[in-house]
mmCIF file as gemmi writes it, N, C-alpha and C atoms, coordinates in Angstrom:
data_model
loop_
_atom_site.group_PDB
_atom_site.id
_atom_site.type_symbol
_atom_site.label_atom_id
_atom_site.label_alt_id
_atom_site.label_comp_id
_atom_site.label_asym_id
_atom_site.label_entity_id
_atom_site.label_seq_id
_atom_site.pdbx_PDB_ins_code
_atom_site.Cartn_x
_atom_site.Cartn_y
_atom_site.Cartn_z
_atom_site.occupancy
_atom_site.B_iso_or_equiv
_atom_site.pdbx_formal_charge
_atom_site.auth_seq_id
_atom_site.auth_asym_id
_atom_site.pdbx_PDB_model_num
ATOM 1 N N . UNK Axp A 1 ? 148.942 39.611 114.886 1 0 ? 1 A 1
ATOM 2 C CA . UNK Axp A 1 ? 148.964 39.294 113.471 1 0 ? 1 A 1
ATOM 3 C C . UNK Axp A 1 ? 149.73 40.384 112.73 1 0 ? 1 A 1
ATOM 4 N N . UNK Axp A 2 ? 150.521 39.823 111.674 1 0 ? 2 A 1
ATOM 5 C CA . UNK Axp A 2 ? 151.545 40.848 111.045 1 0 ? 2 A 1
ATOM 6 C C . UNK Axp A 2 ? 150.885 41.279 109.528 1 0 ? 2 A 1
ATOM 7 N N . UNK Axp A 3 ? 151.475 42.792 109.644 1 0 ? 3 A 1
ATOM 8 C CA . UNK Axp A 3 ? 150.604 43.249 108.645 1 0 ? 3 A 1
ATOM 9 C C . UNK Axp A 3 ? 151.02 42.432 106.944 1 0 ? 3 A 1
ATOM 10 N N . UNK Axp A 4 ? 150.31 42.849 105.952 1 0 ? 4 A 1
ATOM 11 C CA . UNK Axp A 4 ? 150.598 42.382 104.413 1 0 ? 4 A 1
ATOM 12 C C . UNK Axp A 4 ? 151.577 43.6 104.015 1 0 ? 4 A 1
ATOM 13 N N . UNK Axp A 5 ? 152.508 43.491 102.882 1 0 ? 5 A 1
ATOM 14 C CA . UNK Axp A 5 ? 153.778 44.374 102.683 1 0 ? 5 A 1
ATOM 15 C C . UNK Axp A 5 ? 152.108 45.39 101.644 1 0 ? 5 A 1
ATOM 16 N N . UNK Axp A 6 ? 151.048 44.96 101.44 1 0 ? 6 A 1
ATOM 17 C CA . UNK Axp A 6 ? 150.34 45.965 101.02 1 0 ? 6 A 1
ATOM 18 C C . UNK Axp A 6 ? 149.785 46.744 102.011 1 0 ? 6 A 1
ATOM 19 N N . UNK Axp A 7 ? 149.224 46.28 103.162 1 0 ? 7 A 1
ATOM 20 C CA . UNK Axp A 7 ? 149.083 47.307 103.942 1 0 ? 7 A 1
ATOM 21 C C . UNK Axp A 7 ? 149.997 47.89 104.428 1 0 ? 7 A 1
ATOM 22 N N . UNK Axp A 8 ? 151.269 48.004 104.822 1 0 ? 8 A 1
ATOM 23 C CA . UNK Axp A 8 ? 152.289 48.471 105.247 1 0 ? 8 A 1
ATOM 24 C C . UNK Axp A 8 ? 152.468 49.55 104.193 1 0 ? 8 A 1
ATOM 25 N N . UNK Axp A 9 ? 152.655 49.9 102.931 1 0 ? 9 A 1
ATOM 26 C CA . UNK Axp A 9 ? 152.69 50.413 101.91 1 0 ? 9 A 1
ATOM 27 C C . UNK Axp A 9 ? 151.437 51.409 101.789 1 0 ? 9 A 1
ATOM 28 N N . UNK Axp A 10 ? 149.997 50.948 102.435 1 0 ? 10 A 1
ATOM 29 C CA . UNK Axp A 10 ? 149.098 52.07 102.552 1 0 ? 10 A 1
ATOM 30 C C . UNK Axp A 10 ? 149.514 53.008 103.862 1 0 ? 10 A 1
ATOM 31 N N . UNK Axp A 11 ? 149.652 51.978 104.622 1 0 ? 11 A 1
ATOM 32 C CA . UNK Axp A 11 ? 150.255 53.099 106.23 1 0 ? 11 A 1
ATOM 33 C C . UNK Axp A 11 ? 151.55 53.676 105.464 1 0 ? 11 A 1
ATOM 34 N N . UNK Axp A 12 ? 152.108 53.941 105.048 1 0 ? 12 A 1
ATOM 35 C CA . UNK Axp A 12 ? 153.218 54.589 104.637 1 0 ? 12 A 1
ATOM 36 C C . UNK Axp A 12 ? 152.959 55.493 103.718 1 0 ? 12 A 1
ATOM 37 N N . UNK Axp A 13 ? 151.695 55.269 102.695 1 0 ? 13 A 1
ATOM 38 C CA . UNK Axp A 13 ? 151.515 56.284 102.203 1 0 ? 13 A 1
ATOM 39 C C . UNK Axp A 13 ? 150.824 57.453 102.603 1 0 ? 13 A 1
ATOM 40 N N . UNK Axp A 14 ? 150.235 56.873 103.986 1 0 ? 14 A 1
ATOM 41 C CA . UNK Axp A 14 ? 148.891 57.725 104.903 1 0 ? 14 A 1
ATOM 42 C C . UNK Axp A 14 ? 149.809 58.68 105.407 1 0 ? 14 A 1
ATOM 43 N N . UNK Axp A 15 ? 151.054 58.221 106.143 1 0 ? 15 A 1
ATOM 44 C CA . UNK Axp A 15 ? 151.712 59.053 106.769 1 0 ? 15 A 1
ATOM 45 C C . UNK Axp A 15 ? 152.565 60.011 105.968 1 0 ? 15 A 1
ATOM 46 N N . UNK Axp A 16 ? 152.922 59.409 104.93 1 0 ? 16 A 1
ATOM 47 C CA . UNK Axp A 16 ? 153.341 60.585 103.648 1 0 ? 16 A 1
ATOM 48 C C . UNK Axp A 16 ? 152.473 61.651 103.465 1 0 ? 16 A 1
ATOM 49 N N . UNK Axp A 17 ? 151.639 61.413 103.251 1 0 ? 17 A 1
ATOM 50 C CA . UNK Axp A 17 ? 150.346 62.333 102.904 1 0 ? 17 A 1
ATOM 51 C C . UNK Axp A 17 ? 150.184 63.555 104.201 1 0 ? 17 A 1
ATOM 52 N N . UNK Axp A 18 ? 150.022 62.49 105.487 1 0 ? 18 A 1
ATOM 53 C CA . UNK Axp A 18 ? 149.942 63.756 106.646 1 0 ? 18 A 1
ATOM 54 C C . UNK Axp A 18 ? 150.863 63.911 106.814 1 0 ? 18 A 1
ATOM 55 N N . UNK Axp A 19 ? 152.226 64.268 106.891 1 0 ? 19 A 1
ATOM 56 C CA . UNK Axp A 19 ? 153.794 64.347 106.7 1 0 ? 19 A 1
ATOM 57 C C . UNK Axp A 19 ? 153.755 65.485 106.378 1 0 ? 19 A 1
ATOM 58 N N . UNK Axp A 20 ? 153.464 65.717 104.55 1 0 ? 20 A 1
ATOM 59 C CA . UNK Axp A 20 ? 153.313 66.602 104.005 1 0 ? 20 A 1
ATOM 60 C C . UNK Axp A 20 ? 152.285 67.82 103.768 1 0 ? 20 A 1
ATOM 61 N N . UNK Axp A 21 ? 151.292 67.19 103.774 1 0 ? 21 A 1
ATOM 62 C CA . UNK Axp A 21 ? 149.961 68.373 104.102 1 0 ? 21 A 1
ATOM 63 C C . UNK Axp A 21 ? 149.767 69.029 105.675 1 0 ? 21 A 1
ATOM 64 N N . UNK Axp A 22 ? 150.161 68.333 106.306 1 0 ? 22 A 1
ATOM 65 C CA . UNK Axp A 22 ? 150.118 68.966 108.292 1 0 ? 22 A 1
ATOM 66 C C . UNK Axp A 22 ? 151.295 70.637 107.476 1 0 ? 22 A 1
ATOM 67 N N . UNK Axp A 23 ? 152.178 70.749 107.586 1 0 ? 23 A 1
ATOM 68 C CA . UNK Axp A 23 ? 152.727 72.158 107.241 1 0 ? 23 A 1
ATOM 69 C C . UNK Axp A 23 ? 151.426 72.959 106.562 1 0 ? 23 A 1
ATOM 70 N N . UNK Axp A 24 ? 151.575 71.997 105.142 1 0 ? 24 A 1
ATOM 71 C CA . UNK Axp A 24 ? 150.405 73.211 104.201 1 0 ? 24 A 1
ATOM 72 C C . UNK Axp A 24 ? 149.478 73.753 104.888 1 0 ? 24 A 1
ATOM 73 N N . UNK Axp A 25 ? 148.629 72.638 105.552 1 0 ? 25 A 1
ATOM 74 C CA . UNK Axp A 25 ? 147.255 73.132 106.28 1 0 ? 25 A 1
ATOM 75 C C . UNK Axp A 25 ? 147.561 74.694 107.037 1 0 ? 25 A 1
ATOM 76 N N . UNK Axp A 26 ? 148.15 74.218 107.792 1 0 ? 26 A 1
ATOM 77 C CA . UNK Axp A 26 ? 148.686 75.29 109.018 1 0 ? 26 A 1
ATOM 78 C C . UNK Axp A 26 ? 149.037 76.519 108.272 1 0 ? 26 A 1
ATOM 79 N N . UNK Axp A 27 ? 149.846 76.372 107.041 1 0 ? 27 A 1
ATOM 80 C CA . UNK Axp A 27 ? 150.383 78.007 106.317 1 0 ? 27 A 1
ATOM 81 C C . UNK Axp A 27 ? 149.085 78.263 105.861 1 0 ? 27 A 1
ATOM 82 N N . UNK Axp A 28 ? 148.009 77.192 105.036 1 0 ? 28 A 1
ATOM 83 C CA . UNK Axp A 28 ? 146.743 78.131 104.474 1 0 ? 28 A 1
ATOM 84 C C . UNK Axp A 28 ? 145.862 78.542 105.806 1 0 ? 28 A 1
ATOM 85 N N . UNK Axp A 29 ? 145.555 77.722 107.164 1 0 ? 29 A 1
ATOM 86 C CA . UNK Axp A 29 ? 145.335 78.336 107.709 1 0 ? 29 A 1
ATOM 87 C C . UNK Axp A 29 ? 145.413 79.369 108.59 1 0 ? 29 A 1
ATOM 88 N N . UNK Axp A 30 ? 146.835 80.353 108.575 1 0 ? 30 A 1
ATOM 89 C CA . UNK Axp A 30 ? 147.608 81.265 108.729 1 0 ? 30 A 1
ATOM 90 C C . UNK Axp A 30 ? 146.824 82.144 108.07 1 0 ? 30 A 1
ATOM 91 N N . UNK Axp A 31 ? 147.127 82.053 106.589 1 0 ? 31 A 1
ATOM 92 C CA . UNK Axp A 31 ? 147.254 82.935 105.955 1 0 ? 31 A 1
ATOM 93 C C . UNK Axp A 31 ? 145.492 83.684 105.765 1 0 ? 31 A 1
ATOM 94 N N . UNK Axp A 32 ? 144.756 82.456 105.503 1 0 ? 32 A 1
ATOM 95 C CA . UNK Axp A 32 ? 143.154 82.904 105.952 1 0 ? 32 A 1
ATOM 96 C C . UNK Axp A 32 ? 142.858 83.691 106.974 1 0 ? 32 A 1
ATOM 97 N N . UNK Axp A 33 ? 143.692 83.129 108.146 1 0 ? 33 A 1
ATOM 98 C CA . UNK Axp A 33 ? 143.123 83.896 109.428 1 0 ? 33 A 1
ATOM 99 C C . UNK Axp A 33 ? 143.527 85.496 109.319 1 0 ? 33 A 1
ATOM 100 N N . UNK Axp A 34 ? 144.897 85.911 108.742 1 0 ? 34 A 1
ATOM 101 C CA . UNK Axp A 34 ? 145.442 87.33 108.532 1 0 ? 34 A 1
ATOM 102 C C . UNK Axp A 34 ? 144.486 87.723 107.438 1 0 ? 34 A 1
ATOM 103 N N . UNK Axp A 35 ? 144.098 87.107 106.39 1 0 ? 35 A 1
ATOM 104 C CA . UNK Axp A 35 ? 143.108 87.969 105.635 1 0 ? 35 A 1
ATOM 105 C C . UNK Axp A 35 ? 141.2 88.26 105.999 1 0 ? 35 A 1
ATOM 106 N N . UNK Axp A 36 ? 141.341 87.261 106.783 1 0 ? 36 A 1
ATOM 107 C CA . UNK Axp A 36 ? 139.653 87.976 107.789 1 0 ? 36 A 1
ATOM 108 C C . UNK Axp A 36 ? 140.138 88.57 108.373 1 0 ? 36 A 1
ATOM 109 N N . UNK Axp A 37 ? 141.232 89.028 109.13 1 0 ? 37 A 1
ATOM 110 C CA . UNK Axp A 37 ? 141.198 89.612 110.334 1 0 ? 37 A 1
ATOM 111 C C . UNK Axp A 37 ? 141.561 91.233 109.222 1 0 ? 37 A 1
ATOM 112 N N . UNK Axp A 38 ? 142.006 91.171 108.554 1 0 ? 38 A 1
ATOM 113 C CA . UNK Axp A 38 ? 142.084 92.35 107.649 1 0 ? 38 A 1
ATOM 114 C C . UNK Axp A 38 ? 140.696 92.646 106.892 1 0 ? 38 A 1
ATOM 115 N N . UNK Axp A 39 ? 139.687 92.016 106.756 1 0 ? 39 A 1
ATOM 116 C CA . UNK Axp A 39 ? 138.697 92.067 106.142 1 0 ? 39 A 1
ATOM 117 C C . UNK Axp A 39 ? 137.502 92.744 107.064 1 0 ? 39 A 1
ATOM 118 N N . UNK Axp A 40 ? 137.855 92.41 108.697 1 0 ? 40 A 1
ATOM 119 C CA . UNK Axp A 40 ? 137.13 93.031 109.417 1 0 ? 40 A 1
ATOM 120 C C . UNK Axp A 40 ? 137.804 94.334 109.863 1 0 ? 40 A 1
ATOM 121 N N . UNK Axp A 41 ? 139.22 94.79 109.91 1 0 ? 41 A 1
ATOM 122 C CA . UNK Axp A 41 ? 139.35 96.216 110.028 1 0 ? 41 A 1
ATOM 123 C C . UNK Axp A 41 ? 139.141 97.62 109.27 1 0 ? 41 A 1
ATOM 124 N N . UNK Axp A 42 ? 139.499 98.534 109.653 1 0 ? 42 A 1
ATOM 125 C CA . UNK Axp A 42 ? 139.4 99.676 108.785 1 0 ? 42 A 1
ATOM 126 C C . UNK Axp A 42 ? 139.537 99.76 107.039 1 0 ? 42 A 1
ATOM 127 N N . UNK Axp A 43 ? 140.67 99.169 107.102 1 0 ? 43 A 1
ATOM 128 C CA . UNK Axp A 43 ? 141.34 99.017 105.344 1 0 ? 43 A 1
ATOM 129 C C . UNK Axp A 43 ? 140.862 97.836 104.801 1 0 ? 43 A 1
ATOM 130 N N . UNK Axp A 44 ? 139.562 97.692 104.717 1 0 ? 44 A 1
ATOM 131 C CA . UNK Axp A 44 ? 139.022 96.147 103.709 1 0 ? 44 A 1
ATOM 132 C C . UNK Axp A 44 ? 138.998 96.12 102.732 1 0 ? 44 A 1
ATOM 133 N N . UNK Axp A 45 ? 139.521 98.022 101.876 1 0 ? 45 A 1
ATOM 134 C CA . UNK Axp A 45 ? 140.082 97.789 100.661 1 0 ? 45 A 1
ATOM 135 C C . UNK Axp A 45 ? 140.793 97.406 100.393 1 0 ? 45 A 1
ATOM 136 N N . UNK Axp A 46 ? 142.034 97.284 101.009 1 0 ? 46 A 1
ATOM 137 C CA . UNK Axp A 46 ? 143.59 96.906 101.081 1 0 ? 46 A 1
ATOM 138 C C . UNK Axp A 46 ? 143.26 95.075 101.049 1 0 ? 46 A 1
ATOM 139 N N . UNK Axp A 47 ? 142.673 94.519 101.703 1 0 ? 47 A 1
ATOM 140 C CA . UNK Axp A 47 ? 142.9 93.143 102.051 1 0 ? 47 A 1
ATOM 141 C C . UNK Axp A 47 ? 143.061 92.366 100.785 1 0 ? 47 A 1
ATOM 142 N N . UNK Axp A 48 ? 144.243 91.958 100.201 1 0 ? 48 A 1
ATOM 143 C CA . UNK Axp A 48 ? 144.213 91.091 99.222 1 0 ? 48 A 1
ATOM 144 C C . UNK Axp A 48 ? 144.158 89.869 99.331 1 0 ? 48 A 1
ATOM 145 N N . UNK Axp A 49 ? 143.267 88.867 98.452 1 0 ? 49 A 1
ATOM 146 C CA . UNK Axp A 49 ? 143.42 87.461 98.871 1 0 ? 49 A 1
ATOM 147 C C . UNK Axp A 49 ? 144.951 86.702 98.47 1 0 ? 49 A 1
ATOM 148 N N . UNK Axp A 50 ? 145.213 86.098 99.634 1 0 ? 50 A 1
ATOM 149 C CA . UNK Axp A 50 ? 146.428 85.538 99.617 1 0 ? 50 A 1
ATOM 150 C C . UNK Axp A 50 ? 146.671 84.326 98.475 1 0 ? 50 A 1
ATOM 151 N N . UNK Axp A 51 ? 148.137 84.149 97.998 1 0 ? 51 A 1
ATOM 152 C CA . UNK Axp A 51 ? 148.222 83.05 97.515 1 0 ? 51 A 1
ATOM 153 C C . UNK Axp A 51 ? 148.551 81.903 98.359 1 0 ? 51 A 1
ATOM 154 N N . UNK Axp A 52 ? 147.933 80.741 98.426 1 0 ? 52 A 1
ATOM 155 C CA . UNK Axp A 52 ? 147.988 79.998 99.114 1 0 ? 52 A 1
ATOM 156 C C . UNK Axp A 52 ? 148.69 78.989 98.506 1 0 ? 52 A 1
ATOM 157 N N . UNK Axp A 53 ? 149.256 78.169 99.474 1 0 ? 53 A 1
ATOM 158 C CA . UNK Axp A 53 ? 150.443 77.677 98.774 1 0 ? 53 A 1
ATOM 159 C C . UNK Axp A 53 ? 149.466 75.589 98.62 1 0 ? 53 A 1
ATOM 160 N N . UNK Axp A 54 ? 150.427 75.297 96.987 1 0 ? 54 A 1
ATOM 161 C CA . UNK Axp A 54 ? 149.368 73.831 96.91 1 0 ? 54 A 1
ATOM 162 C C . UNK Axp A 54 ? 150.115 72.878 97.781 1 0 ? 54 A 1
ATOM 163 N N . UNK Axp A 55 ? 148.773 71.868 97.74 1 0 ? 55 A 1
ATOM 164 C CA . UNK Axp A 55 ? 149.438 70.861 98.743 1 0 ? 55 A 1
ATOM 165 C C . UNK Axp A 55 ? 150.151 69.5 97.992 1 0 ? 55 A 1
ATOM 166 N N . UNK Axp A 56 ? 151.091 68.947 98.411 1 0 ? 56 A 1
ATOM 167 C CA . UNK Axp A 56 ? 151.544 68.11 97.788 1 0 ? 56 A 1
ATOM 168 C C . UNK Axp A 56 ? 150.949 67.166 96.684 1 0 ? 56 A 1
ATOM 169 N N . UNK Axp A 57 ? 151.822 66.806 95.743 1 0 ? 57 A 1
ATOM 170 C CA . UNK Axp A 57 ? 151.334 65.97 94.577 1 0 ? 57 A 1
ATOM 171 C C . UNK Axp A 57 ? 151.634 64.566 94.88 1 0 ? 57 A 1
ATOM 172 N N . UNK Axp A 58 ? 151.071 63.811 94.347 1 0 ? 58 A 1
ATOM 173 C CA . UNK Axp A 58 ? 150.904 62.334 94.798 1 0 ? 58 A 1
ATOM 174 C C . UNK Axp A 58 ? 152.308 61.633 94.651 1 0 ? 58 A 1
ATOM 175 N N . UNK Axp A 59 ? 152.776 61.993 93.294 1 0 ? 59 A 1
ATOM 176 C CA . UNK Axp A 59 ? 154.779 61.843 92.988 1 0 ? 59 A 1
ATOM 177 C C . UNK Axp A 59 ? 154.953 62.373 94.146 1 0 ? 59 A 1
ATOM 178 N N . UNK Axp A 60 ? 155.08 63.196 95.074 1 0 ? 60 A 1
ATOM 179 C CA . UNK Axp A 60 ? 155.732 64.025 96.252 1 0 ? 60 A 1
ATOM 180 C C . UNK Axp A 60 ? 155.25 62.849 97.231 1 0 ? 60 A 1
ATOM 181 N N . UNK Axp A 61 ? 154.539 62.87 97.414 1 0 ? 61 A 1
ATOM 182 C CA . UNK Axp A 61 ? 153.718 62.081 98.675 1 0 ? 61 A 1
ATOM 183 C C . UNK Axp A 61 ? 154.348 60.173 98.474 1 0 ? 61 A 1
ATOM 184 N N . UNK Axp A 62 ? 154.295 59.612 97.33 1 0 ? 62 A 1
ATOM 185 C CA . UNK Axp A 62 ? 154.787 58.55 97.035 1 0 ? 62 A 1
ATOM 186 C C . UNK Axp A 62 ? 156.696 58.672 97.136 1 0 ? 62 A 1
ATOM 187 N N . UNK Axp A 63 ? 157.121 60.027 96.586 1 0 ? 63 A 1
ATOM 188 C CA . UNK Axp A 63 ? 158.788 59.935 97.279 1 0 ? 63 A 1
ATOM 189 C C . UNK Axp A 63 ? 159.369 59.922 98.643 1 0 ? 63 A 1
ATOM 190 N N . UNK Axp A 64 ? 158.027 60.591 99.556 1 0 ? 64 A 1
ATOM 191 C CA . UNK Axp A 64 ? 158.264 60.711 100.771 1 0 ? 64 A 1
ATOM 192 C C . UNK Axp A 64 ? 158.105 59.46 101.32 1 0 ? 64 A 1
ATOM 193 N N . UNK Axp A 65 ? 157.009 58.325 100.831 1 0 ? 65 A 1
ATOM 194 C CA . UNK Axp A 65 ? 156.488 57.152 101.291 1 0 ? 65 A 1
ATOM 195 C C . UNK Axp A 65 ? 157.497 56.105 101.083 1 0 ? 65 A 1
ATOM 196 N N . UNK Axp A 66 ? 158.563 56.759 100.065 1 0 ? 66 A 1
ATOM 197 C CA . UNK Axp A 66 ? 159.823 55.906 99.159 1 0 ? 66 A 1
ATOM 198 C C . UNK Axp A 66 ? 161.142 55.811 100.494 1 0 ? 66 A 1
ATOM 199 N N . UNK Axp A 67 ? 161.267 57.247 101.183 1 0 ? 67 A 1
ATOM 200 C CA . UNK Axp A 67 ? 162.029 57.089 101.941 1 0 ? 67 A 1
ATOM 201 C C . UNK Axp A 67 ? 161.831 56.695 103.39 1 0 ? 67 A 1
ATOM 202 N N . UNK Axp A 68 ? 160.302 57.24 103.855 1 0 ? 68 A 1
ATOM 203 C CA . UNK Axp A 68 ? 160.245 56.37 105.251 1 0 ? 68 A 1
ATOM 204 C C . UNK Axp A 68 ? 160.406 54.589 104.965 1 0 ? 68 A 1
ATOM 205 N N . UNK Axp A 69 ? 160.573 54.36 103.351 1 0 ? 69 A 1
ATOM 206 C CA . UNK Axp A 69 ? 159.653 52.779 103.886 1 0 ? 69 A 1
ATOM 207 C C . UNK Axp A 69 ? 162.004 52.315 103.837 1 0 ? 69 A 1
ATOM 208 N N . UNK Axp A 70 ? 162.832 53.349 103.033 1 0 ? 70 A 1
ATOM 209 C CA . UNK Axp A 70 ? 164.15 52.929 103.352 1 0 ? 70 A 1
ATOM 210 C C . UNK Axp A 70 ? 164.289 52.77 104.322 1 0 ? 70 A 1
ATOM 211 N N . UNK Axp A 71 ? 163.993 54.028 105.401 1 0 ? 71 A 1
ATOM 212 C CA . UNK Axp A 71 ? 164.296 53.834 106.618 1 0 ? 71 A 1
ATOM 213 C C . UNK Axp A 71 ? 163.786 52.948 107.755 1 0 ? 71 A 1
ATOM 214 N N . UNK Axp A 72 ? 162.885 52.781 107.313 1 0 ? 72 A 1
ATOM 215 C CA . UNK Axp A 72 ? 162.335 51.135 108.151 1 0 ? 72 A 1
ATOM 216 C C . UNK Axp A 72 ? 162.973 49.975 108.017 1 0 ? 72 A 1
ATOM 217 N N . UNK Axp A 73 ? 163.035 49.453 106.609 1 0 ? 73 A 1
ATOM 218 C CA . UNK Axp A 73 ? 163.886 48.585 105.993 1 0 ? 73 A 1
ATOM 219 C C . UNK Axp A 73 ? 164.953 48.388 106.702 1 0 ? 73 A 1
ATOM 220 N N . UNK Axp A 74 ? 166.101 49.607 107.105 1 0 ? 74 A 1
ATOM 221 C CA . UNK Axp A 74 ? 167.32 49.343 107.592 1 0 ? 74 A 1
ATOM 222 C C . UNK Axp A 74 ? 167.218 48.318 108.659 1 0 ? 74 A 1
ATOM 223 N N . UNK Axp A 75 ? 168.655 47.302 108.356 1 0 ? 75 A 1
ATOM 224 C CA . UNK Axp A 75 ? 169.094 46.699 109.051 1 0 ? 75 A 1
ATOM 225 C C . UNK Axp A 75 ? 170.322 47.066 110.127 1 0 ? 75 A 1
């Protein structure tokens, strides 16, 4: 059974979404792991909390969903 052009449009936005947040995750969880691991050494004065970077906005996530759904499209 073939999907509705609305569900096709949610799978496209699902994968937009993890597209874009799979990087973020990974840099905030980087950047957490270097600031415990600084929090448990000598200098836990030094350890500043990192800026962590935001995760995509829904305009971002819907432009990305704009171009996988071109590239499917192609004939």
């Amino acid at each position: 059974m073939s999907k509705s052009p609305y569900e096709i449009r949610l799978e496209l936005l699902k994968l937009s979404n993890e597209i874009l947040s799979t990087p973020i995750f990974q840099k905030r969880e980087a950047l957490m792991t270097e600031y415990h691991s600084k929090l448990t050494e000598q200098n836990k004065d030094k350890a500043v909390f990192p800026t962590l970077p935001d995760f995509p906005s829904v305009n971002d996530v819907v432009i990305k969903a704009e171009e996988l759904n071109k590239f499917v499209s192609q004939n």
